[in-house]
C-alpha positions in Angstrom: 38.2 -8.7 140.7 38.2 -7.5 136.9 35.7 -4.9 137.5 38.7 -3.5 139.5 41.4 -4.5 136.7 40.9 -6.7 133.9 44.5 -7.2 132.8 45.6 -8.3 136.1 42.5 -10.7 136.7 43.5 -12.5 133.8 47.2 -12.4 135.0 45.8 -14.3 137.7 43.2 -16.3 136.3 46.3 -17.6 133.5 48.7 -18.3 136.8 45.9 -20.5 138.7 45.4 -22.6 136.0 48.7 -23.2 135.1 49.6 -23.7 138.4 46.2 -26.4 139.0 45.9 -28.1 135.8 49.3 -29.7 136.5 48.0 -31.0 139.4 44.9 -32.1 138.8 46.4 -34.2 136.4 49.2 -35.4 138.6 46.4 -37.0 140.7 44.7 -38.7 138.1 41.4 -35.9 138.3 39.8 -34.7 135.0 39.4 -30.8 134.3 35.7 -31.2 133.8 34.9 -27.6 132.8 36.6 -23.9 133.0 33.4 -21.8 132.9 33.8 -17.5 132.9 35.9 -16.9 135.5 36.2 -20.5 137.6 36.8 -24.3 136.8 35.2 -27.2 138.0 37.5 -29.9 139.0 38.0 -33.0 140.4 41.3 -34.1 142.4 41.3 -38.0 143.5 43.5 -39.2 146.4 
């Protein structure tokens, strides 16, 4: 996607996480690690 446009890949990249993160935490999973352009996550039920 940001070989196609950089600004808004980030746009989107900056949404997702702010959008996850929250829940990720909500469920008691740790954000392990946000490598490049992904995250590696863990959400417990």
């Amino acid at each position: 996607m940001s070989s196609g446009d950089e600004v808004k890949a980030l746009e989107i990249s900056t949404a997702q996480k702010q959008i996850i993160q929250p829940l990720v935490q909500e469920f008691g999973g740790p954000w392990l690690i946000e490598p490049g352009g992904g995250s590696l996550l863990i959400i417990l039920d």
